[in-house]
C-alpha positions in Angstrom: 102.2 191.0 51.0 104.4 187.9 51.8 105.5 186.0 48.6 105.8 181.8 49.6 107.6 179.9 47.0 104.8 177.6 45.2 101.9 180.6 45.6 99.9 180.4 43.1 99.8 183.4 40.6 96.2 184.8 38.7 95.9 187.0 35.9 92.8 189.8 36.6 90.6 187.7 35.0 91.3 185.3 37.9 93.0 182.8 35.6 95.9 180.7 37.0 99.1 181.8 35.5 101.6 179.7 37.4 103.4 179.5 40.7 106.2 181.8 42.2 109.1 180.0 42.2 111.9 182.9 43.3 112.2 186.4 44.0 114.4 189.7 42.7 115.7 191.8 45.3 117.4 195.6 44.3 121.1 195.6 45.3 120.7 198.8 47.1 117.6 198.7 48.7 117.1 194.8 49.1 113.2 195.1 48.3 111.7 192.8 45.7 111.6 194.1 42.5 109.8 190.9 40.5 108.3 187.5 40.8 110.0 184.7 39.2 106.8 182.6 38.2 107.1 179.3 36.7 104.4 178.2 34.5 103.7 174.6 33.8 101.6 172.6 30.7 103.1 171.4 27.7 106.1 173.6 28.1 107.3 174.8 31.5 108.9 178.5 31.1 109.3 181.0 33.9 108.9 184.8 33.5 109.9 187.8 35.4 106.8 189.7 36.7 107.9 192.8 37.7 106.2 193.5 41.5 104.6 196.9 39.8 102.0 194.6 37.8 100.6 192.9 40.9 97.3 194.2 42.0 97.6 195.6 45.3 94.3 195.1 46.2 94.4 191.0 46.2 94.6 190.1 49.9 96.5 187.5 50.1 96.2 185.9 46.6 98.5 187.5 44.3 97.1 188.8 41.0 98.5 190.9 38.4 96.8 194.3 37.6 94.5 194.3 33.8 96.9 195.4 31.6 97.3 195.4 27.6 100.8 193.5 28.3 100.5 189.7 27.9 102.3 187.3 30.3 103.8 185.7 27.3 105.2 188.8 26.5 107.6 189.1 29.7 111.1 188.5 29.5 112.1 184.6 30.4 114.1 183.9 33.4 117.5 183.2 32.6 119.9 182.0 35.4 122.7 183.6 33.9 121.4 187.2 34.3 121.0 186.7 38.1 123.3 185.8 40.7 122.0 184.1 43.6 122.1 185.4 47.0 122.0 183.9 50.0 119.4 186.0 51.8 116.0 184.6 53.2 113.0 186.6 55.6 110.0 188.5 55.0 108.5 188.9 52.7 110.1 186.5 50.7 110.6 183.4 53.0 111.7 179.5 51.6 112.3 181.4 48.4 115.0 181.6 46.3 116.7 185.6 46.0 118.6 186.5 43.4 120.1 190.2 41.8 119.6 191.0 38.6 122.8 190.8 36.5 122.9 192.4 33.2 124.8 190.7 30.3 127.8 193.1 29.0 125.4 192.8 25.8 122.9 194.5 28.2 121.6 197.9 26.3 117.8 198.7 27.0 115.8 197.1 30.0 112.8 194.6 28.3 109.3 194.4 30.3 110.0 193.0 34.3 113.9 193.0 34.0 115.4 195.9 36.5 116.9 198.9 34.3 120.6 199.6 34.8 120.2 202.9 36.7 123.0 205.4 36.9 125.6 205.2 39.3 125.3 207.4 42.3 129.0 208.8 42.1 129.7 211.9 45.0 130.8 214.8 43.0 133.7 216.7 43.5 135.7 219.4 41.6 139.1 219.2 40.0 140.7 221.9 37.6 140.0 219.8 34.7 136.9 218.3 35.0 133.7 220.1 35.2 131.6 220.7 38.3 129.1 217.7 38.8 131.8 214.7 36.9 134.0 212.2 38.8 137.2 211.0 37.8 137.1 207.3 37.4 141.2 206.3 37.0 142.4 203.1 36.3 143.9 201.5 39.5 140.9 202.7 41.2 140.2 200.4 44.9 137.0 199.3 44.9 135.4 198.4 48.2 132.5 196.5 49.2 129.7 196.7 51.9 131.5 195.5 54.2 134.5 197.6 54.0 137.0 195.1 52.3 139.1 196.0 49.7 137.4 193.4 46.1 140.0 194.6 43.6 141.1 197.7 41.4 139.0 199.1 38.1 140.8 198.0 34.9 138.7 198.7 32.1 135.1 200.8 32.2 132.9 199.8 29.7 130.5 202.0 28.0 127.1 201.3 26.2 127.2 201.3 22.9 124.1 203.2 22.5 125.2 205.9 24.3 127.9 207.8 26.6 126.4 205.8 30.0 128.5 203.2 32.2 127.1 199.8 32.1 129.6 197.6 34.0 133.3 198.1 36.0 135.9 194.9 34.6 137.5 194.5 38.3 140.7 193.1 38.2 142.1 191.0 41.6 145.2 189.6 42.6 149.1 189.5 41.4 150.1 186.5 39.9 147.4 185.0 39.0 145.1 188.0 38.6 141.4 187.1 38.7 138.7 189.4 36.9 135.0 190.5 37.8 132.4 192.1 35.8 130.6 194.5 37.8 127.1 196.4 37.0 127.6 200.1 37.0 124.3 200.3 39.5 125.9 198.0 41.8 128.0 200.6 42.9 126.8 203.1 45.4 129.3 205.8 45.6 132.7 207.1 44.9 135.0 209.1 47.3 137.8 211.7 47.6 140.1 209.1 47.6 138.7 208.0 44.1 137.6 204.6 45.6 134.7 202.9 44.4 131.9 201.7 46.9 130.0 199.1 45.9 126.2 198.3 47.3 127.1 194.1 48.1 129.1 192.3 50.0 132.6 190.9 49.1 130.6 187.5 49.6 128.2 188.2 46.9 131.3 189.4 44.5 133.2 186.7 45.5 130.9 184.6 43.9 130.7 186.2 40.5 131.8 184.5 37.6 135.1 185.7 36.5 135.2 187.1 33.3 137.9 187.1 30.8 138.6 191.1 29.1 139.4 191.4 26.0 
């Protein structure tokens, strides 16, 4: 299915629900994950449709599946959970792409928005630490996709609902030290030499917003 930015969107009754107006990609895999569809009337509001509730079955019309969850009930679109990126092609061409960005307030995933999954750390053994955990130090490099070195871990921050990792505080620079929050899932692996990989570009964390730790 190719998603076209102004296709028009049907619920299974074949109502018009409104138009697609961007696309989420996953950071690892770069394959949508939900429909940004903009609704018009009285109030113009645009929801995230996660690509699970679209009927596979609809040719080339995309419909969502019958389903007890009400549009109205999806999460809104809000361009401070998403940072743009500047990727265009099938299926997703003249579109708008964006990766979901969790809030630091982030805790449980609502209908359509893309859960913070674990982070895929390689294990590796030390005296002190049991089989199957990582180390995580502060000072830790962290490197992007394409091999450059972003910045060292300052703080990790935990969920408050629980023992899990929800983002990496990335701190860059001497002088004039810049910082970086960075979703947990956005990085891809750890190594022996306790560096941090992370699943984007230093393009794409370039253009984070910097972030001010406590």
């Amino acid at each position: 299915m190719e998603f076209v930015k102004g296709a028009e969107v049907f619920n299974a009754a074949g109502e018009k629900i409104g138009t697609v107006s961007r696309v989420v990609i996953d950071v690892k895999t770069r394959d949508v994950t939900d429909l940004v569809v903009e609704r018009g009337g009285l109030f113009t509001d645009e929801k995230v449709v996660p690509i699970q509730l679209l009927d596979p079955v609809g040719g080339d019309r995309i419909i969502l599946r019958e389903s007890n969850q009400s549009v109205d009930d999806l999460p809104n679109y809000e361009t401070t959970h998403y940072v743009p990126v500047d990727q265009k092609g099938a299926p997703y061409n003249n579109l708008e792409t964006s990766y979901w960005y969790p809030p630091i307030s982030f805790q449980t995933p609502s209908p359509g928005r893309m859960p913070a999954v674990p982070v895929e750390l390689d294990t590796r053994s030390e005296p002190s630490i049991p089989e199957g955990r990582v180390a995580i130090s502060e000072g830790a490099p962290v490197i992007s996709a394409d091999d450059k070195h972003v910045g060292d871990v300052e703080q990790v921050i935990m969920s408050s609902e629980g023992n899990s990792v929800t983002h990496f505080v990335i701190g860059k620079g001497f002088l004039l030290k810049k910082h970086k929050l960075v979703p947990a899932f956005w990085a891809s692996s750890m190594d022996d030499d306790n560096k941090i990989r992370l699943s984007v570009d230093s393009s794409l964390f370039d253009r984070l917003p910097d972030y001010e730790p406590d």
